[in-house]
C-alpha positions in Angstrom: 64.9 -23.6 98.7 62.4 -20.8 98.1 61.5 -19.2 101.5 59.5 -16.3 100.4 56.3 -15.2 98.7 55.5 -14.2 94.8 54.4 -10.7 94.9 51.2 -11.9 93.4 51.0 -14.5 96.3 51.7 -11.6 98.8 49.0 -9.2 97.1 46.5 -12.2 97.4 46.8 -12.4 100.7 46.5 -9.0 101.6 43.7 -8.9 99.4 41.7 -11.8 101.4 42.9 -10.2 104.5 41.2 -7.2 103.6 38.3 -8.4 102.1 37.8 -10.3 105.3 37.5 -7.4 107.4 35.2 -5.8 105.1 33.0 -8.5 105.0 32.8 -8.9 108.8 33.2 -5.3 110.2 31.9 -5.6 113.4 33.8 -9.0 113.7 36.4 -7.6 115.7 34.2 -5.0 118.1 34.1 -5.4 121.7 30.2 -3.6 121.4 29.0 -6.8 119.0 27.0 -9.2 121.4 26.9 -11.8 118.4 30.5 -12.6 118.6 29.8 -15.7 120.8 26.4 -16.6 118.6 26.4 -19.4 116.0 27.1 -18.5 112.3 24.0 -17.5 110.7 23.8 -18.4 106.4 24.9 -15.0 105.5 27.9 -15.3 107.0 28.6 -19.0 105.4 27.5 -17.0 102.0 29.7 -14.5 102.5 32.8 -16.7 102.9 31.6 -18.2 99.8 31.0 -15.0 97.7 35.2 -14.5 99.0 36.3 -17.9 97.1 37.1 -19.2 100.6 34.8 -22.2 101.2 36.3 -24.1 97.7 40.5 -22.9 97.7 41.5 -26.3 96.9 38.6 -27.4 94.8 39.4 -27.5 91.3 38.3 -24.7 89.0 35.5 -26.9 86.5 33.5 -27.6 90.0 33.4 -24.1 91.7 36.6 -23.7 93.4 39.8 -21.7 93.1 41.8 -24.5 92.0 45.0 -23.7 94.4 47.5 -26.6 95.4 47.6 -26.8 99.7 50.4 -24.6 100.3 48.5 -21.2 98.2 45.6 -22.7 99.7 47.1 -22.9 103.5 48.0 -18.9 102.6 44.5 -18.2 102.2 43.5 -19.8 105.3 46.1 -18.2 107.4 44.6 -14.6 105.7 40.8 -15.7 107.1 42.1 -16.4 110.6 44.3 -13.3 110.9 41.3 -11.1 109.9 38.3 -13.0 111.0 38.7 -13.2 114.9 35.3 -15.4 115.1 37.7 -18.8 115.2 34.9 -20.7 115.6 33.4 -20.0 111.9 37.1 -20.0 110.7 37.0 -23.5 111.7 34.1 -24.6 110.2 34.9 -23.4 107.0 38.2 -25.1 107.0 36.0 -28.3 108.3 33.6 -28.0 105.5 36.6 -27.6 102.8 39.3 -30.2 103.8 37.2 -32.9 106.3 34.4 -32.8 103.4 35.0 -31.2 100.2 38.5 -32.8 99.0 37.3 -36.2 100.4 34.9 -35.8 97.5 37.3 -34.1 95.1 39.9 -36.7 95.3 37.2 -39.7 96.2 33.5 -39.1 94.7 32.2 -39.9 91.4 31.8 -37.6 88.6 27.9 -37.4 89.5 28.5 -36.7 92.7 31.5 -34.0 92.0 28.8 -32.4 89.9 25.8 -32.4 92.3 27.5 -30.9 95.7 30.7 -29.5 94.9 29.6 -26.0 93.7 27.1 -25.3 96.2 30.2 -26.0 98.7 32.0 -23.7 97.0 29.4 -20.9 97.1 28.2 -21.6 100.2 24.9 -22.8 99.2 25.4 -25.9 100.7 27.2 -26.3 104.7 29.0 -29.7 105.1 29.3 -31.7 108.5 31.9 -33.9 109.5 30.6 -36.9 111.1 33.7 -39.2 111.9 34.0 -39.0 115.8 31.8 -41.4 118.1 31.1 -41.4 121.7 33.5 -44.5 121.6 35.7 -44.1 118.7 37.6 -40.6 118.7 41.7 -41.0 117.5 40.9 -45.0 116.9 38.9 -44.7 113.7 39.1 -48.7 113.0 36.7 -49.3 115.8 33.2 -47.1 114.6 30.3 -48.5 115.6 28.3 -46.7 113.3 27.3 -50.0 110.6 26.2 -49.9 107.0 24.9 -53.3 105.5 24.2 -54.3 101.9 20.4 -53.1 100.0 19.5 -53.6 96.7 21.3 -50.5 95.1 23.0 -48.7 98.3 23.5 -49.1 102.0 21.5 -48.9 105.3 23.4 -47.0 108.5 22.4 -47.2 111.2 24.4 -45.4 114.7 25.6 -42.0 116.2 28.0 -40.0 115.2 29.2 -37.1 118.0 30.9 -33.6 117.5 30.0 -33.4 114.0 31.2 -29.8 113.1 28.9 -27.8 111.5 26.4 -30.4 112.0 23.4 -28.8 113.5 23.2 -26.6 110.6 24.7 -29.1 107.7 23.1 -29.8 104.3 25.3 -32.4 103.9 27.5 -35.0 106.1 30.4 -36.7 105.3 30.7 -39.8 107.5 32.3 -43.4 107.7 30.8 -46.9 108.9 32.0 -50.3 109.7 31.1 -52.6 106.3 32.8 -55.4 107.4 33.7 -55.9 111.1 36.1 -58.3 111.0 38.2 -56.4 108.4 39.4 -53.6 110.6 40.9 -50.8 109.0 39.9 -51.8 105.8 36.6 -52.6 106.8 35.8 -48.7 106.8 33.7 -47.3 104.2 33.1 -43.6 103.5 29.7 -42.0 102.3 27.8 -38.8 101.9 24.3 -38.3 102.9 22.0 -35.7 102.5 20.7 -33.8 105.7 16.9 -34.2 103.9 17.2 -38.4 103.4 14.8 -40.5 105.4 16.7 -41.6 108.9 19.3 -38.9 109.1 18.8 -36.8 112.8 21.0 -34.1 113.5 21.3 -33.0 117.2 20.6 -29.3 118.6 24.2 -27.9 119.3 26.4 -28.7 122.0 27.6 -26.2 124.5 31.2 -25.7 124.1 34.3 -24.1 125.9 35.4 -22.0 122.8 34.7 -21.8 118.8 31.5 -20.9 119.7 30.4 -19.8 116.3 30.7 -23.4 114.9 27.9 -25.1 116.0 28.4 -29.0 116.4 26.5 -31.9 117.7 25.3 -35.2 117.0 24.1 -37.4 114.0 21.9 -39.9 114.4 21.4 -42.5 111.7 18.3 -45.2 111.4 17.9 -47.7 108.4 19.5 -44.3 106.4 19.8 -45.6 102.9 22.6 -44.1 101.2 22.9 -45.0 97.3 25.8 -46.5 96.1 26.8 -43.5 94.2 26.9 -41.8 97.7 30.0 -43.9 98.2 33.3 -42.5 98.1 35.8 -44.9 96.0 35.2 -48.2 97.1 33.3 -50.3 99.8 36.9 -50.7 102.8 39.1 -47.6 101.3 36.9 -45.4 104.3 39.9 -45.5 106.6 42.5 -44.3 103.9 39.9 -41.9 103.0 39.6 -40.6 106.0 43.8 -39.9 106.4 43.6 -38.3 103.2 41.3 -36.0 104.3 43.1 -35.7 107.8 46.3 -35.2 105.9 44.4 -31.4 104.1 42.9 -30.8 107.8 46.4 -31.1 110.0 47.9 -28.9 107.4 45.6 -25.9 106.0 43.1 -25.8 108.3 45.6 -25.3 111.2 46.8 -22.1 109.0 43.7 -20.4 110.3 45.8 -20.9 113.4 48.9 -19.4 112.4 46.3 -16.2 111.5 45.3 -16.2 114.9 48.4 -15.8 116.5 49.7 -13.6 114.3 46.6 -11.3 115.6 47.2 -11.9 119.2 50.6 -11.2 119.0 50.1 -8.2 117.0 48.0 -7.1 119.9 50.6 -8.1 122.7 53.1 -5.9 120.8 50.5 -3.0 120.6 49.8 -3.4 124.2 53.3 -3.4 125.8 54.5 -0.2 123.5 51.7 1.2 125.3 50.2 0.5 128.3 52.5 1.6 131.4 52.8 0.3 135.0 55.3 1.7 138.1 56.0 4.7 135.5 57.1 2.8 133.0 56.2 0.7 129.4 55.8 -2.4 129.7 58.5 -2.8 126.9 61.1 -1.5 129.3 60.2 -5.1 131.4 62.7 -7.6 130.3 60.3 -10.7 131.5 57.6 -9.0 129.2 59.9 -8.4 126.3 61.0 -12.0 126.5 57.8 -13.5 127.0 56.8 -11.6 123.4 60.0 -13.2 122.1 59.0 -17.1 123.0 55.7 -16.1 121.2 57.3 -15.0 117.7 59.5 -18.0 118.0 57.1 -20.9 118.5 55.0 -19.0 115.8 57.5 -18.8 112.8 59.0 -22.1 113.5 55.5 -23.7 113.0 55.0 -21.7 110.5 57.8 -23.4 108.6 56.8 -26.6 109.4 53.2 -26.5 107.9 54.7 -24.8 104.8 57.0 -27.5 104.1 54.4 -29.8 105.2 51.7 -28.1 102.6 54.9 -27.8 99.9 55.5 -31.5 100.2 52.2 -32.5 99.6 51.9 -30.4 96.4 54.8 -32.1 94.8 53.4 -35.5 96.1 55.8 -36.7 98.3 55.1 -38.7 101.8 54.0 -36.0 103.7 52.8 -38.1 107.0 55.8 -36.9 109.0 55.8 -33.0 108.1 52.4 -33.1 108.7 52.4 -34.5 112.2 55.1 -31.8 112.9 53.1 -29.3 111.5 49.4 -30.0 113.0 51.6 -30.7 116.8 53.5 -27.4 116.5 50.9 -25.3 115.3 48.3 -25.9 117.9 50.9 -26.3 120.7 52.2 -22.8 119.9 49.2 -21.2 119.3 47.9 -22.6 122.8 50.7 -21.5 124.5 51.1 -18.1 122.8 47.1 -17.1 123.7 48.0 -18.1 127.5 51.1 -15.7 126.8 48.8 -12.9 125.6 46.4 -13.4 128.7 49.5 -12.8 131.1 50.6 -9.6 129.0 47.1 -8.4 129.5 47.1 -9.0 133.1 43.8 -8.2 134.1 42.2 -6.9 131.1 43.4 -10.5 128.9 40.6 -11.9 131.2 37.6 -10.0 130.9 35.6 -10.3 127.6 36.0 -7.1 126.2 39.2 -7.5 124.2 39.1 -11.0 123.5 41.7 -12.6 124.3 40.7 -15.0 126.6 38.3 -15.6 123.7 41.5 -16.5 122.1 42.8 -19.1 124.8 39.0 -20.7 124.6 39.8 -20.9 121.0 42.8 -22.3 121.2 42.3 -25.1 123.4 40.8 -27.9 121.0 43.5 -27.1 118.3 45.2 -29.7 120.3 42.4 -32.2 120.6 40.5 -31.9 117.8 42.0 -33.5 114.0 44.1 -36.7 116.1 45.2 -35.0 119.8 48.9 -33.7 120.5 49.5 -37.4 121.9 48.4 -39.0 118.7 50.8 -36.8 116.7 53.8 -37.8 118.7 52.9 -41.1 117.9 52.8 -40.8 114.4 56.3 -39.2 114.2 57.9 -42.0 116.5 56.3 -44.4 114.1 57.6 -42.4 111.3 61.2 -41.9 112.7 60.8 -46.3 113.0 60.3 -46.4 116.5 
């Protein structure tokens, strides 16, 4: 088994990590009051002019064409250099929880008409699964879509749609046939401008503030059957597809993140100094650094083999439910880490890390909760 990078793979990163922080130059200053402020288009564009809102979208529609684990690289590259999380996530959103449902599921008229401008960044994509009601079980949306002449009408509320106060675009799922469950789940995508579709202002959130999100109302929407992804009760297996890119890449961003925290953890104890002495010469520091670097690399593993897997096609449900639970757990419990090392200074605003720990926190809600994976790898191990 290969564990390391090409060199071309290792100058690609480097390269998006650098590009990154050219792009966003005053991403990373303590002076910049619009660190906590919503993405603005120029920022969406500019992730688009770096290839980064289409990786894993083929070539022929826009994208860079990459499998998930180059892909998952990428991401990891974005949220090492980008420390606005918040828009790191709703890129990764717009690319796995929209995009590839629409790669893998849309019709060749469809590919054609949104694809690119997702890639460029022309065009911002919501995710509009989650309902006040229905969060982890997705069988039970009450969000309904009945049979017109030539389409569907929805009607219903979506909530926490990412990127949805500033979408073009949602891609969102309604109960077709009640008593069908599951497979009574159909998937569609609507156009922010269509007659019925109400976004909500944003929602006022504990930490990836520059993602806004809200709610999506929908009344008598008619969505054309074209609009449909594959066909009328394949929403639900849609929607773990799509869940399947999200648990995996997007949570790379994550791996990015703590790889910046912990870079800063490391700068910090070599050289801040308390009772006349570095903090490096404190065992309980030192130690506390160590737990960090080894929850990181070992979920760093698991979402590569979880992102190799799926490239070569095999049942990935089980790597990824390792990956997406180790990921968020360790980078949770490595920004509460960095807030201790800090002391006093991880708390105030100025060097971000508690920004960090805000961050952090809905990696392990958000994309099925820690709880839910558990679940999924007892039901996977036959238990």
């Amino acid at each position: 088994m290969e564990f390391d990078w090409s060199e071309e793979q290792r100058a690609r990163y480097e390269r998006t990590l650098t590009a990154v922080r050219e792009a966003f130059p005053c991403a990373d200053s303590r002076a910049d009051p619009s660190f906590e402020a919503h993405y603005e288009r120029a920022d969406w564009l500019r992730l688009g002019r770096l290839g980064l809102l289409g990786l894993s979208v083929p070539v022929r529609y826009g994208g860079g064409g990459y499998g998930a684990l180059e892909t998952a690289h990428q991401i990891e590259a974005l949220g090492r250099g980008l420390p606005g999380t918040g828009l790191v996530f709703g890129a990764s959103a717009h690319l796995f929880a929209c995009a590839m449902p629409v790669v893998d599921f849309g019709s060749e008229e469809l590919r054609e008409r949104v694809l690119p401008g997702m890639c460029s960044g022309e065009l911002i994509a919501g995710n509009a699964m989650t309902e006040p009601e229905a969060g982890s079980d997705v069988s039970r949306l009450a969000v309904t879509a009945r049979r017109a002449a030539g389409g569907w009408v929805l009607d219903g509320e979506k909530s926490f749609v990412s990127n949805g106060p500033a979408a073009d675009l949602y891609v969102t799922y309604a109960t077709t046939d009640p008593a069908a469950g599951h497979l009574g789940i159909t998937g569609f995508v609507i156009d922010r401008t269509a007659d019925g579709v109400f976004p909500g202002p944003p929602m006022a959130k504990m930490g990836l503030s520059q993602c806004p999100a809200g709610t999506l109302r929908l009344k008598d929407c008619f969505v054309p059957d074209e609009r449909v992804l594959g066909e009328p009760g394949q929403g639900g297996a849609i929607f773990q597809h799509s869940m399947g890119w999200e648990r995996a890449c997007l949570f790379a961003g994550y791996l990015g993140l703590a790889d910046r925290i912990l870079e800063k953890c490391v700068e910090q104890v070599r050289e801040r100094r308390q009772f006349g002495r570095r903090l490096a010469s404190f065992q309980a520091v030192t130690h506390r650094i160590a737990d960090m670097k080894l929850r990181l690399e070992a979920a760093r593993l698991l979402l590569y083999r979880a992102c190799w897997e799926m490239d070569r096609g095999r049942p990935a449900t089980l790597s990824i439910a390792l990956s997406k639970l180790a990921v968020s757990e360790a980078a949770l419990a490595g920004a509460l880490d960095a807030v201790r090392i800090f002391g006093g200074r991880g708390y105030l605003s100025t060097d971000r890390i508690e920004a960090a720990l805000r961050d952090t926190v809905p990696s392990v809600i958000f994309s099925g909760t820690s709880d839910i994976q558990r679940e999924l790898i007892a039901r996977e191990l036959g238990l």
